[in-house]
Backbone as CSV, one residue per row, in Angstrom:
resi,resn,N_x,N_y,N_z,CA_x,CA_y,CA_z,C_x,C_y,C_z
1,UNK,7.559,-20.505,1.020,6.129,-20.614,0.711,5.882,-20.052,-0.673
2,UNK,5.286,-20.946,-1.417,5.065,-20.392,-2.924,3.733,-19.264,-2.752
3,UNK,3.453,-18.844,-3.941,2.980,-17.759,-3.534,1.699,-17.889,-4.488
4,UNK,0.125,-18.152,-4.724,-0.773,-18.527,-5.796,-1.048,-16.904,-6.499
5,UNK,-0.686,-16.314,-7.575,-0.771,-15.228,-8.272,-1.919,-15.547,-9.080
6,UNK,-2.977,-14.407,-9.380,-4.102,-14.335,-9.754,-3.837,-13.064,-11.141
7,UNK,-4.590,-13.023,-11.950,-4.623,-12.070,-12.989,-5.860,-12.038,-13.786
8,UNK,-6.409,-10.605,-13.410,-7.621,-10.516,-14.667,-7.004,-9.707,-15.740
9,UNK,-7.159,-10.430,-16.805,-7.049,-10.043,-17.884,-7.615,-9.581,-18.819
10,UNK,-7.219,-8.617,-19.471,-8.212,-7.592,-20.269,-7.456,-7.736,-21.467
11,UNK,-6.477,-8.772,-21.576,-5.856,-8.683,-22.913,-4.958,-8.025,-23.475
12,UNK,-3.914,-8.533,-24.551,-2.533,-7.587,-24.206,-2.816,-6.729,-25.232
13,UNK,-3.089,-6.131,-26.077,-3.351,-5.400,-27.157,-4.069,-3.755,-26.458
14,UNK,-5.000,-4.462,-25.600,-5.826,-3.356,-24.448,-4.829,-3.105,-23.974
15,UNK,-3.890,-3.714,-23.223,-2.832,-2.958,-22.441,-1.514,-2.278,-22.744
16,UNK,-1.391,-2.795,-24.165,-0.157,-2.019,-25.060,-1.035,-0.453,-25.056
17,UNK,-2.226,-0.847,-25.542,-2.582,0.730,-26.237,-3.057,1.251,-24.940
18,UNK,-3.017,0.930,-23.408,-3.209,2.252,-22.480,-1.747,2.508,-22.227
19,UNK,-1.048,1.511,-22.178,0.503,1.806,-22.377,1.331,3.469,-22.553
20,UNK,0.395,3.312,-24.062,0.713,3.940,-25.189,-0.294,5.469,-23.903
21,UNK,-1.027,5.591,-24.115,-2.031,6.527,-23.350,-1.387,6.916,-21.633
22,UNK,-0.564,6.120,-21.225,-0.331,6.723,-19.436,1.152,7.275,-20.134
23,UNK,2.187,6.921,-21.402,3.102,7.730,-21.556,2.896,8.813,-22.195
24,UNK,1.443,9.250,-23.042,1.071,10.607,-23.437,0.836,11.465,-22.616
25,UNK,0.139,10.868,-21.524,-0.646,11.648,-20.486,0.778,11.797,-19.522
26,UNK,1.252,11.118,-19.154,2.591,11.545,-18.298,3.839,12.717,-19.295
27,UNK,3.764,13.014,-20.835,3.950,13.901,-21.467,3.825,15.391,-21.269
28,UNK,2.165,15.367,-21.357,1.386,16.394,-21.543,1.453,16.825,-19.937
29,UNK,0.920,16.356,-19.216,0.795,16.876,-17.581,2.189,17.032,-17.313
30,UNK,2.952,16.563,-17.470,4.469,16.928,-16.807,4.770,16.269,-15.372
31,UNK,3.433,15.699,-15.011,3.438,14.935,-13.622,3.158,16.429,-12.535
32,UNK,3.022,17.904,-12.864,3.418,18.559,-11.913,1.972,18.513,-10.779
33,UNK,2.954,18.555,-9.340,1.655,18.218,-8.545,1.557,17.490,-8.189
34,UNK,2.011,15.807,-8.490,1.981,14.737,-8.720,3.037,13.966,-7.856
35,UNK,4.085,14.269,-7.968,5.057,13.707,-7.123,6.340,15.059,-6.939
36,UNK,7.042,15.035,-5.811,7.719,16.281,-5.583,9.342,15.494,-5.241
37,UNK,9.743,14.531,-5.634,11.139,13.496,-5.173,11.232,12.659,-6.550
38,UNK,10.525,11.538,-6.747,11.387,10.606,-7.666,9.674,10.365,-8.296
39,UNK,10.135,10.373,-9.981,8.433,10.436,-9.992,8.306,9.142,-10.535
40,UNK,6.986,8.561,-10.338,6.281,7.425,-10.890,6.511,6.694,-11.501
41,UNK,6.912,5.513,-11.737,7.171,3.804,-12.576,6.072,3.396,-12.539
42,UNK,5.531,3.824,-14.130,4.254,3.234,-14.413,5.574,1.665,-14.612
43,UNK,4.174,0.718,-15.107,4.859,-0.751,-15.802,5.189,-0.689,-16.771
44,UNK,6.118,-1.262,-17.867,6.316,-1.445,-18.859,5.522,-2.741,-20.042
45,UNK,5.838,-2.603,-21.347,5.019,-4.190,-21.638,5.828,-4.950,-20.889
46,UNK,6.752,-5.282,-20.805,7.791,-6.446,-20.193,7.070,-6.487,-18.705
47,UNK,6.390,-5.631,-18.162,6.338,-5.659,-16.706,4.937,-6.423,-16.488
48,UNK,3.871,-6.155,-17.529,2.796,-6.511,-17.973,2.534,-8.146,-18.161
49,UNK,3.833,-8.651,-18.594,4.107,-9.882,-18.839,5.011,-10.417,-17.763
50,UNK,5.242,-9.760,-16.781,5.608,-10.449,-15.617,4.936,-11.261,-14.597
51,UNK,5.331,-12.333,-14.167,4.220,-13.206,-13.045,4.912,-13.050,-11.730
52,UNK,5.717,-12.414,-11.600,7.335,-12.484,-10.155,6.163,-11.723,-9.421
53,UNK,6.252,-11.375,-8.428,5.710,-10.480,-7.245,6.431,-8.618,-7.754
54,UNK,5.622,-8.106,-8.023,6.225,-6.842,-8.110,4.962,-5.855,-6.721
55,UNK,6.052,-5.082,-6.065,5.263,-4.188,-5.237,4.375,-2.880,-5.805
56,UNK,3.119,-2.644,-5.882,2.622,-1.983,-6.312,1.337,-1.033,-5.934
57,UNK,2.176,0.341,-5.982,1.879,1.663,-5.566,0.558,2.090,-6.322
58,UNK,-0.536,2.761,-5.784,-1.197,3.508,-6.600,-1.140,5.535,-6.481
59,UNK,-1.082,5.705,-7.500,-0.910,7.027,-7.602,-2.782,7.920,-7.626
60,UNK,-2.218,8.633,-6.182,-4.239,9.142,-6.424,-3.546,10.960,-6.051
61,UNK,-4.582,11.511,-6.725,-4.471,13.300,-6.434,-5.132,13.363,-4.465
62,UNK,-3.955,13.924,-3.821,-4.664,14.416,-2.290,-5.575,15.594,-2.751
63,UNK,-6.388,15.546,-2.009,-7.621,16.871,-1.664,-7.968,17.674,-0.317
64,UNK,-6.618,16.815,0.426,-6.535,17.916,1.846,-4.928,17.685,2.148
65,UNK,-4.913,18.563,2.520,-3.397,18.042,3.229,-3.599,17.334,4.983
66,UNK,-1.700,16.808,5.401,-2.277,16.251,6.575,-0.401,16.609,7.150
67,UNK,-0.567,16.794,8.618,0.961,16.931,8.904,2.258,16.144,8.597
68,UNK,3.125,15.947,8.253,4.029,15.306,7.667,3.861,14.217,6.769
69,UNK,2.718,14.336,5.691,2.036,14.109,4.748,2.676,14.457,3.420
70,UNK,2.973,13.887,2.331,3.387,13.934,0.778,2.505,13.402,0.227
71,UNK,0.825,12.336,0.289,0.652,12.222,-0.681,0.550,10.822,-0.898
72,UNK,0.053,10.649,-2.477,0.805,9.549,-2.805,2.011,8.682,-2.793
73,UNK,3.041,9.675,-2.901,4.351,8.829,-2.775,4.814,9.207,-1.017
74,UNK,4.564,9.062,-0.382,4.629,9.254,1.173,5.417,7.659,1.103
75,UNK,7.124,8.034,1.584,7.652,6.749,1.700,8.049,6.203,0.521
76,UNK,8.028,6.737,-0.647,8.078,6.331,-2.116,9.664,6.817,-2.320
77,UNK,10.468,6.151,-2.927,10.078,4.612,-3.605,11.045,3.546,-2.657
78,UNK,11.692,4.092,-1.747,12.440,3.071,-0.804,11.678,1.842,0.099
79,UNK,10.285,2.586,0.387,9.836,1.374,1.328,9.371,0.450,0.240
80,UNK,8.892,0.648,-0.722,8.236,-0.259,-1.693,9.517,-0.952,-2.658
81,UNK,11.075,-0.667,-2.727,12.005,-1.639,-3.248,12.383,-1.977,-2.236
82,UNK,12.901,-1.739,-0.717,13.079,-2.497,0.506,12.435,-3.615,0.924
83,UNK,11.000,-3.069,0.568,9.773,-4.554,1.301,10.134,-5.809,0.187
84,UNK,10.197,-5.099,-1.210,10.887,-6.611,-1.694,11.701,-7.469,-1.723
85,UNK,12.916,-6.713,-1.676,14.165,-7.075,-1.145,13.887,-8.119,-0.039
86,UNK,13.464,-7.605,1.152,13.246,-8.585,2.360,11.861,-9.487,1.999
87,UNK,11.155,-8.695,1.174,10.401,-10.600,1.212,11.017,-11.429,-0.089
88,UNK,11.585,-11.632,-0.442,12.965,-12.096,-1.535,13.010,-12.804,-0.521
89,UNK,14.017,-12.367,0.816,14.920,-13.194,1.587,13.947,-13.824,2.719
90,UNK,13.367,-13.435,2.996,11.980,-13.984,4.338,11.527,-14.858,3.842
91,UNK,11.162,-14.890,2.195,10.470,-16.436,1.975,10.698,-16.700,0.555
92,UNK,10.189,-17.734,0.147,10.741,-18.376,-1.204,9.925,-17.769,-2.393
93,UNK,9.815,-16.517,-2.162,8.737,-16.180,-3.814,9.875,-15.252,-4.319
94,UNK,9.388,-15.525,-5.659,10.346,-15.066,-6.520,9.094,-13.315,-6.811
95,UNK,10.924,-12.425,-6.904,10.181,-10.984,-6.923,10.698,-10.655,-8.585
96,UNK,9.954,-9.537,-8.959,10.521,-9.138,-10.114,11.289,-8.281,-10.243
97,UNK,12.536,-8.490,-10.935,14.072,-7.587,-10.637,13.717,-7.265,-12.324
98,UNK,14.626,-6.339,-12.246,14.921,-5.525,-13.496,16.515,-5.662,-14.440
99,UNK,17.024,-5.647,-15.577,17.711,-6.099,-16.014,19.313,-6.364,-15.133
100,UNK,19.073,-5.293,-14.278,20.228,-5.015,-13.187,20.299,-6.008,-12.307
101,UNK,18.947,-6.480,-11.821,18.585,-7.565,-10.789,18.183,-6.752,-9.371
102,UNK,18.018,-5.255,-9.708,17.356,-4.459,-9.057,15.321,-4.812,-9.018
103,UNK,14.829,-4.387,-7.664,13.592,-5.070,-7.173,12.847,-4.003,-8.359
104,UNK,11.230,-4.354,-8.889,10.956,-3.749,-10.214,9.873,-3.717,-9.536
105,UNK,9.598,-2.253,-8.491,8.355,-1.683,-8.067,7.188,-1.119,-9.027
106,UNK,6.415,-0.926,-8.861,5.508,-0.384,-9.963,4.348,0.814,-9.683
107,UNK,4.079,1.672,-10.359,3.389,2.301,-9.939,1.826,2.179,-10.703
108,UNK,0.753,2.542,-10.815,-0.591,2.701,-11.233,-1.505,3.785,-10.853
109,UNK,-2.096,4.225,-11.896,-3.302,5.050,-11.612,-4.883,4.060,-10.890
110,UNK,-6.045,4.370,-10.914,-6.772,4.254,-11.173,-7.509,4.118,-12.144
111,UNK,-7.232,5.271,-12.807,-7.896,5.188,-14.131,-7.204,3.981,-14.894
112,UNK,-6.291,3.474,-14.732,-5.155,2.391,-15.412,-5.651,0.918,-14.915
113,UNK,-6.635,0.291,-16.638,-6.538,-0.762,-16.320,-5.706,-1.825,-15.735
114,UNK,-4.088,-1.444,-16.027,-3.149,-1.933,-15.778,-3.312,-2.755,-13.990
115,UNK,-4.389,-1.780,-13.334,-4.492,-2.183,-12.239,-4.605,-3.666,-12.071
116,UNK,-5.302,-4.137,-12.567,-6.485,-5.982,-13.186,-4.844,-6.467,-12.727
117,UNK,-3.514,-6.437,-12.781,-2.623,-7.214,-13.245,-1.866,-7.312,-12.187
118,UNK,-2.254,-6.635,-11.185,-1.545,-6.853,-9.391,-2.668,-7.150,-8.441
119,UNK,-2.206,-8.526,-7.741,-3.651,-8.709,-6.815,-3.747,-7.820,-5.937
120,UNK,-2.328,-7.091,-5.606,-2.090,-6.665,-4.177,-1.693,-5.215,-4.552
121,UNK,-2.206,-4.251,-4.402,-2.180,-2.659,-4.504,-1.434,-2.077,-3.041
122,UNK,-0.787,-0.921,-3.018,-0.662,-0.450,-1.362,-1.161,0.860,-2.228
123,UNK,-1.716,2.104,-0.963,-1.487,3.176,-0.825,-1.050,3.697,0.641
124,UNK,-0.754,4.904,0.799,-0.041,5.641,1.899,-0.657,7.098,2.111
125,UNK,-0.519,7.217,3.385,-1.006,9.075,3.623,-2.214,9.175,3.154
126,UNK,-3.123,7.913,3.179,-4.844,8.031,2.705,-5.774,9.126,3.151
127,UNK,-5.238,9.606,4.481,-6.213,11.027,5.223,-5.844,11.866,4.000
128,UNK,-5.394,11.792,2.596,-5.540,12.926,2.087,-6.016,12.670,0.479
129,UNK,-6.394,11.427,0.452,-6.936,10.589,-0.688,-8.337,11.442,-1.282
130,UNK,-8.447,11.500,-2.268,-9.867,11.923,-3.239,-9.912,11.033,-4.168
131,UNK,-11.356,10.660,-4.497,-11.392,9.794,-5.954,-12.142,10.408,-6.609
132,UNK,-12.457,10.261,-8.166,-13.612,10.791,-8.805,-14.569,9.647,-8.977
133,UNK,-15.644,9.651,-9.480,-17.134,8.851,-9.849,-16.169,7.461,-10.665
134,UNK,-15.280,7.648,-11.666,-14.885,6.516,-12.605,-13.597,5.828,-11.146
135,UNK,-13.044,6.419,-10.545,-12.060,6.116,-10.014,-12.356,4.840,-9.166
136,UNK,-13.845,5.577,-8.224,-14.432,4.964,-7.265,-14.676,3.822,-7.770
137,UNK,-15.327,3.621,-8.797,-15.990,2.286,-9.642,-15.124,1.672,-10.200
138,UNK,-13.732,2.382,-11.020,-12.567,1.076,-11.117,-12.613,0.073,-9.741
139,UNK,-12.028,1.066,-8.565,-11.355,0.282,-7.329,-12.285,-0.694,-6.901
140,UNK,-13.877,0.039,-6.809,-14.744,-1.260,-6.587,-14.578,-2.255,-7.348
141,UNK,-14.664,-2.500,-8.521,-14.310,-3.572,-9.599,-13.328,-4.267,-9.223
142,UNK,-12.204,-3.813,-8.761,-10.648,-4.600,-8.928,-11.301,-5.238,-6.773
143,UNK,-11.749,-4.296,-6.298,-12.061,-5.436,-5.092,-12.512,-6.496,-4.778
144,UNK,-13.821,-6.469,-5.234,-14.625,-7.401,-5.801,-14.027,-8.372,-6.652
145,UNK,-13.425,-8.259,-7.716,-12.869,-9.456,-8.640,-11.849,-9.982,-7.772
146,UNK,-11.687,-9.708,-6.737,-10.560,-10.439,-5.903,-8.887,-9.765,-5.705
147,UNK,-9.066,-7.825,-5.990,-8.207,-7.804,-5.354,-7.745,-7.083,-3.965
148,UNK,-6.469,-6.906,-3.442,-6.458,-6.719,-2.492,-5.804,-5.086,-2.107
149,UNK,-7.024,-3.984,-1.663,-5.840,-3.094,-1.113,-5.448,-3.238,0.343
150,UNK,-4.024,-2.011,0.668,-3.652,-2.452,1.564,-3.222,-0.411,2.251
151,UNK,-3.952,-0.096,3.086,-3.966,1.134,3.137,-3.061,1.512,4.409
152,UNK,-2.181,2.597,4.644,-1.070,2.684,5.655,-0.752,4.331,6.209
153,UNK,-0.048,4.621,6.942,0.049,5.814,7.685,-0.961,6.952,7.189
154,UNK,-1.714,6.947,7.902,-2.815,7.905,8.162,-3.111,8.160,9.599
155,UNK,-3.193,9.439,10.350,-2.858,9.505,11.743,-4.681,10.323,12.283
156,UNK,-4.955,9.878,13.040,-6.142,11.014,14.044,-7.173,10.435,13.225
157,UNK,-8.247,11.344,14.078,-9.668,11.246,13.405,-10.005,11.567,12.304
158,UNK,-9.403,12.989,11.974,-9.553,13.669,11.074,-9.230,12.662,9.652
159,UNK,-8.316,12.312,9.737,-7.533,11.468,8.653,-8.449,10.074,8.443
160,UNK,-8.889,9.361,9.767,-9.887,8.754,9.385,-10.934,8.767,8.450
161,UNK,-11.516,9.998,9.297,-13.197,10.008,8.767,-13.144,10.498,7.119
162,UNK,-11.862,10.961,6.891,-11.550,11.694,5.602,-11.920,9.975,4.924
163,UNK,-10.954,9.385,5.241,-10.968,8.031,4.378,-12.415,7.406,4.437
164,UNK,-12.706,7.118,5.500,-14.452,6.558,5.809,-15.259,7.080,4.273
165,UNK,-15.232,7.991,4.261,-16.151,8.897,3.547,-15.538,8.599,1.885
166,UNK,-14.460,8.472,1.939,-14.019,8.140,0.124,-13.985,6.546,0.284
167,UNK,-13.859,5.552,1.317,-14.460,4.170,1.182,-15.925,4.255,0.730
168,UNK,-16.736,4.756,1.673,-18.222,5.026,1.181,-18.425,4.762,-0.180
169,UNK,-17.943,5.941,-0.837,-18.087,5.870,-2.191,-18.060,5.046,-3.177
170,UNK,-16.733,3.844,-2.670,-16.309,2.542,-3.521,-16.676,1.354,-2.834
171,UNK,-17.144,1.363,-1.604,-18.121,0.275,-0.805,-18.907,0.414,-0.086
172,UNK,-20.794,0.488,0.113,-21.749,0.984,0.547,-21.170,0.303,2.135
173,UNK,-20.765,1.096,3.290,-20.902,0.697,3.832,-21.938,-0.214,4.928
174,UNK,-22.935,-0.129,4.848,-23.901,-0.944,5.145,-23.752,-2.501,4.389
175,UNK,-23.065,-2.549,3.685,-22.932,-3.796,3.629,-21.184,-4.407,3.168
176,UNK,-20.876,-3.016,3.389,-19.271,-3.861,3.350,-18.618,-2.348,5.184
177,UNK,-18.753,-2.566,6.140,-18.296,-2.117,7.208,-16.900,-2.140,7.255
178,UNK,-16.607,-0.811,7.867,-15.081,-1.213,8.336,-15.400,-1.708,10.064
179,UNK,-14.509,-2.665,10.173,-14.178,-3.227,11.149,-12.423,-3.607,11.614
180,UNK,-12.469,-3.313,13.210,-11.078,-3.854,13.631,-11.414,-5.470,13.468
181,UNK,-9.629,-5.697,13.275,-9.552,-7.172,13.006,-8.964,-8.032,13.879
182,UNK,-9.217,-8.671,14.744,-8.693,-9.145,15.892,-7.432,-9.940,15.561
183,UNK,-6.828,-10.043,16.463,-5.313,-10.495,16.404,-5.357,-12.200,16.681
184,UNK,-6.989,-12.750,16.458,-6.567,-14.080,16.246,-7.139,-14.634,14.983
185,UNK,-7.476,-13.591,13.991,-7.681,-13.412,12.848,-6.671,-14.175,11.833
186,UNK,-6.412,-15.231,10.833,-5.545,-15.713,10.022,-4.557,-14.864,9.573
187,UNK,-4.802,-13.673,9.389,-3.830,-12.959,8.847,-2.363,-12.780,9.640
188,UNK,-2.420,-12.762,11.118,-1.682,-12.431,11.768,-0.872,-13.952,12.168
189,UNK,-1.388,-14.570,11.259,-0.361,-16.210,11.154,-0.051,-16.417,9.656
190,UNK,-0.602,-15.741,8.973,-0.429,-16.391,7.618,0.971,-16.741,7.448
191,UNK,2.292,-16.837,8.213,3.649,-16.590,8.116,4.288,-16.258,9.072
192,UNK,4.653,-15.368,9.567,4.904,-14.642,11.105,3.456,-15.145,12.161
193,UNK,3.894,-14.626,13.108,3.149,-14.922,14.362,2.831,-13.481,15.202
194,UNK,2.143,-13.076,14.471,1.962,-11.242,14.692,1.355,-11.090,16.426
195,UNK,1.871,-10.856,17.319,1.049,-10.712,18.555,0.627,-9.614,18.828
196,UNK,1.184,-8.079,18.357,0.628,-6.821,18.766,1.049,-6.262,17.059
197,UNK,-0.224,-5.147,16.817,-0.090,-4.439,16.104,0.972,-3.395,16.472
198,UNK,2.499,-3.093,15.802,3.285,-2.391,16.338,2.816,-0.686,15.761
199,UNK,2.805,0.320,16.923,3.253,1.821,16.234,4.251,2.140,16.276
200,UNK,4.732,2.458,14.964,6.015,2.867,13.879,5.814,4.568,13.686
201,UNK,6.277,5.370,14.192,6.657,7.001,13.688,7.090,7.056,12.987
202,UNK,6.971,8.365,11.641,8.093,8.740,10.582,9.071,9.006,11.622
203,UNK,10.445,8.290,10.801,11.722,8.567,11.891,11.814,9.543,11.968
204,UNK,11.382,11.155,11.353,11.556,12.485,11.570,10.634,12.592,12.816
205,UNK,9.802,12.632,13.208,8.770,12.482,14.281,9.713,12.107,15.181
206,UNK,9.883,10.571,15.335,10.912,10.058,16.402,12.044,10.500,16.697
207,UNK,13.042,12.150,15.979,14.147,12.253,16.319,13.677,13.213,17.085
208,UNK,12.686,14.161,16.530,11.649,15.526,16.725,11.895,15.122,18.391
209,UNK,11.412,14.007,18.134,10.625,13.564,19.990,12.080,12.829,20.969
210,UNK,12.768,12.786,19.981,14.239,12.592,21.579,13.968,11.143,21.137
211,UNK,13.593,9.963,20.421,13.161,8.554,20.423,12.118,8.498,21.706
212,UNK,12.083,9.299,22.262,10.795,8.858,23.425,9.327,8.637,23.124
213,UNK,8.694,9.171,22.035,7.509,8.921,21.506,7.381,8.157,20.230
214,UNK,6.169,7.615,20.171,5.272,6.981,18.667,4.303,7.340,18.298
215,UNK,3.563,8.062,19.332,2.629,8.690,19.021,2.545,9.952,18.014
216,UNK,2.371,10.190,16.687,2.408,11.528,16.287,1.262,12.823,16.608
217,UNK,0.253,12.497,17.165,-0.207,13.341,17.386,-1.164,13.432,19.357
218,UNK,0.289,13.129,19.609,-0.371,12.838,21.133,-1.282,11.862,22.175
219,UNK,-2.362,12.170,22.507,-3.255,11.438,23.058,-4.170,10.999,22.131
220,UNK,-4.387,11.395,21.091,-5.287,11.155,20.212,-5.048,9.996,18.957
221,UNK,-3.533,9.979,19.387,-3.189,8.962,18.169,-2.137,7.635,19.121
222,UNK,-2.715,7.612,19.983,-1.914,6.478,21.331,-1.992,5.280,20.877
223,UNK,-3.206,5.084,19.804,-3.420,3.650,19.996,-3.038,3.123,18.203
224,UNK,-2.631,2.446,17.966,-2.755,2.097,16.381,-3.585,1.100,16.491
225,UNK,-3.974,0.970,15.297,-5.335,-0.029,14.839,-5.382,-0.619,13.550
226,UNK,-5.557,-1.886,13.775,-5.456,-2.825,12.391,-6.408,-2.989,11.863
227,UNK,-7.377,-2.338,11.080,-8.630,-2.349,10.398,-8.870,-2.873,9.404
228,UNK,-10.271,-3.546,8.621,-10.589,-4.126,7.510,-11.599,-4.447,6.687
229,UNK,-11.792,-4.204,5.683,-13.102,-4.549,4.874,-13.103,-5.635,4.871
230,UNK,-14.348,-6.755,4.601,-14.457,-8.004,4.433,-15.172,-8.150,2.787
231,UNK,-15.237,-9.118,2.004,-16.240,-9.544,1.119,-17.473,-10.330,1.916
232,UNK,-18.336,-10.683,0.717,-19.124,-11.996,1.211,-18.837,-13.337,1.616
233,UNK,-17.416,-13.412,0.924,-16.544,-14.828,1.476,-16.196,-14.332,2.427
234,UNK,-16.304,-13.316,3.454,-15.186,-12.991,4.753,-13.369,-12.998,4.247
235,UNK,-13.445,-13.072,3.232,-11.743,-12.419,2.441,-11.862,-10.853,3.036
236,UNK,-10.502,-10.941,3.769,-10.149,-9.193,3.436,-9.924,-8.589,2.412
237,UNK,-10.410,-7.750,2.129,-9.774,-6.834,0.485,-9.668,-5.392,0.970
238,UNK,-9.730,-4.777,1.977,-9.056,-3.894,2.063,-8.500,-4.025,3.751
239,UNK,-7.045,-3.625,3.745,-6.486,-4.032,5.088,-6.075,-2.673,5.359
240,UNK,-6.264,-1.920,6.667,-6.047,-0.671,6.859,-4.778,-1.071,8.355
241,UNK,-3.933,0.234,8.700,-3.109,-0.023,9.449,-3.426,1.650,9.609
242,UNK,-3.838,1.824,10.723,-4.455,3.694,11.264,-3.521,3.403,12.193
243,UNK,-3.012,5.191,12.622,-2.423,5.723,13.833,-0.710,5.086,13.833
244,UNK,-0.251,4.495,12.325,0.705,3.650,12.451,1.533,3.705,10.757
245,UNK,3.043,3.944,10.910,3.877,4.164,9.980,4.365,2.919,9.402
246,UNK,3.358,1.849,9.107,4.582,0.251,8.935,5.539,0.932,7.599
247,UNK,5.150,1.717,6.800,6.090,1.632,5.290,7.588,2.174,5.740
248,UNK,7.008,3.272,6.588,8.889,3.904,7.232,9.307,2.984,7.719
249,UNK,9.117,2.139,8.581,9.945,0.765,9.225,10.685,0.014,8.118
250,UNK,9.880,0.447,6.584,11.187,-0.549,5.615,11.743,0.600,5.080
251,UNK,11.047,1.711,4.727,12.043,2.944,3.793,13.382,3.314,4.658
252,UNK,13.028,3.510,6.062,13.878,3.888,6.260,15.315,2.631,7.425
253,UNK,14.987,1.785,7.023,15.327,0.519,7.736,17.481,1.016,7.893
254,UNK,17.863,1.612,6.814,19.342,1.543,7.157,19.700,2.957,7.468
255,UNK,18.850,3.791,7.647,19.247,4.966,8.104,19.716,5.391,9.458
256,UNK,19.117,3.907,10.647,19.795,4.635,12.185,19.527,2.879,12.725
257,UNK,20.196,2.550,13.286,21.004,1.396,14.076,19.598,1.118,15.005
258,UNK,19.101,2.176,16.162,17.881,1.965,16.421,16.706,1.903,16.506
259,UNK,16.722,2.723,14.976,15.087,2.799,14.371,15.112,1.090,13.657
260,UNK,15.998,0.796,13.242,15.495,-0.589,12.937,15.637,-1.460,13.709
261,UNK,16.169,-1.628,14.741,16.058,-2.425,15.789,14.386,-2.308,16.461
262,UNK,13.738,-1.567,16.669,13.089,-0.533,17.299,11.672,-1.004,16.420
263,UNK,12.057,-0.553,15.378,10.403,-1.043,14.537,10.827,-1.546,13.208
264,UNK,12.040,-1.818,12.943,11.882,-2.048,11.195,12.112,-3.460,11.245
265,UNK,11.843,-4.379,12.113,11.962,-5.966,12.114,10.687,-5.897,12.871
266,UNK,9.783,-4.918,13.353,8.679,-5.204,13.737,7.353,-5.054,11.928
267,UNK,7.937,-4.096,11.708,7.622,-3.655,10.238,7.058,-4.737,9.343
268,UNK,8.391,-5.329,8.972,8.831,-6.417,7.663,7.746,-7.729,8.347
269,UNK,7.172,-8.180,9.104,6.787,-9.589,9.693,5.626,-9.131,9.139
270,UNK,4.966,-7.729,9.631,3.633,-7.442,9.190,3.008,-7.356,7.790
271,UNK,4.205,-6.654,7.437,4.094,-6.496,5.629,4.201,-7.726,4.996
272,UNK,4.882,-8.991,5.322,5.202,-10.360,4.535,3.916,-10.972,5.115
273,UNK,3.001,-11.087,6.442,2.015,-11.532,6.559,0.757,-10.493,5.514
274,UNK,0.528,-9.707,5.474,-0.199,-9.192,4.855,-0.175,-9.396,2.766
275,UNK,0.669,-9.219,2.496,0.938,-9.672,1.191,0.755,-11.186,0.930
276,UNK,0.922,-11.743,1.697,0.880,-13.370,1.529,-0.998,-13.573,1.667
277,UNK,-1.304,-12.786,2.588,-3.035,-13.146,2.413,-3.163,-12.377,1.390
278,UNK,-2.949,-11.254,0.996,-3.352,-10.980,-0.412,-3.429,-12.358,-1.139
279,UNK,-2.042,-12.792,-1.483,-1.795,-13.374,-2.783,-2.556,-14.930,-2.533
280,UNK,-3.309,-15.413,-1.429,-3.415,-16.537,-1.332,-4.601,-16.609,-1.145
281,UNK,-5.242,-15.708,-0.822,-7.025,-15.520,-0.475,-7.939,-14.746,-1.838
């Protein structure tokens, strides 16, 4: 399935010179705080001028913590070069590899126009997300112009209502609601044939628990839930996955014989249906 790629453009001269501005600022800050494992792949110009499918991370400051929580890079950077890898081989779109022919993930701020240049954004560990006043109003912008986020392991209420409340900010809810999305919804055909939203544990959770549980936080987190913003066209632009780990199902896909049996082929169907309505809606 070919894949229809969209791009707002702000022009390449604008994007050399923030270029020039996210490698000062990644200078001066040192990143500390920021990432605590493998730090950040902003894009390059070459990456800027890419049309391939590249997977792409946004980098936001947490303002609470949450239990087995990192953050922005929660799952970084294996589930996001894994998911390409397998949608490489799941379907016919061409991904963007790097001179090696290694998958060419990407990372972004907010503040980084650079955003305009991926339809399809992910973040992770959102129960611990903050935005500021400019942040909020980029992301609204890039929704609205048609693009797509795609929000993932965030566990309980708490972690919810945290997010509710920083959606608020970038979509009045009264007129953009979160809502569950029923499972006879297009998305869950766009490609695969999705019949249950699967819950996926960080495999640390699942060893914690003997493989007998998915639940990470008990009775309170039993159920996972496939949630979503709509536009005025009824397009999703923001796709939420609560109470549920899909990114560990690809990060950690070769680490144990029955965690991927188990959820990381339940994982990959969800993630290649979801990216494909990005890129086609």
């Amino acid at each position: 399935m070919g894949l229809v790629i969209f791009v707002v453009s702000l022009g390449f001269s604008q994007q050399l010179q923030q270029l020039q501005q996210r490698r000062q600022w990644q200078q001066n800050r040192g990143w500390r705080g920021w990432w605590n494992r493998v730090p950040p792949k902003f894009p390059t110009e070459e990456d800027l001028r890419e049309r391939a499918f590249s997977f792409c991370r946004v980098l936001y400051e947490s303002v609470r913590d949450e239990p087995l929580g990192h953050g922005w890079n929660t799952d970084y950077p294996d589930s996001d070069t894994n998911f390409m890898v397998r949608f490489s081989e799941l379907t016919s779109a061409h991904i963007n590899r790097d001179a090696e022919g290694r998958p060419n993930h990407i990372v972004v701020t907010l503040d980084d126009d650079a955003i305009f240049n991926y339809p399809f954004i992910f973040m992770s560990d959102v129960g611990t997300a903050g935005f500021t006043p400019s942040q909020a109003e980029r992301l609204r912008q890039y929704l609205l112009r048609g693009g797509t986020l795609y929000v993932d392991d965030f566990w309980g209420i708490r972690a919810f209502e945290h997010w509710k409340h920083e959606m608020a900010q970038i979509l009045p809810p009264d007129r953009y609601p979160i809502v569950d999305v029923p499972l006879d919804h297009t998305i869950f055909r766009t490609f695969f044939t999705i019949k249950e939203v699967p819950q996926i544990p960080s495999i640390q959770f699942w060893r914690r628990s003997g493989g007998t549980s998915t639940s990470e936080r008990g009775l309170e987190t039993n159920e996972p839930h496939f949630r979503g913003i709509f536009d005025e066209k009824d397009r999703l632009m923001v796709i939420m996955t609560h109470n549920t780990d899909i990114a560990d199902g690809w990060e950690r896909e070769a680490e144990d014989d029955e965690f991927f049996y188990r959820f990381s082929i339940r994982a990959y169907p969800l993630g290649v249906n979801i990216v494909i309505y990005a890129m086609t809606h």
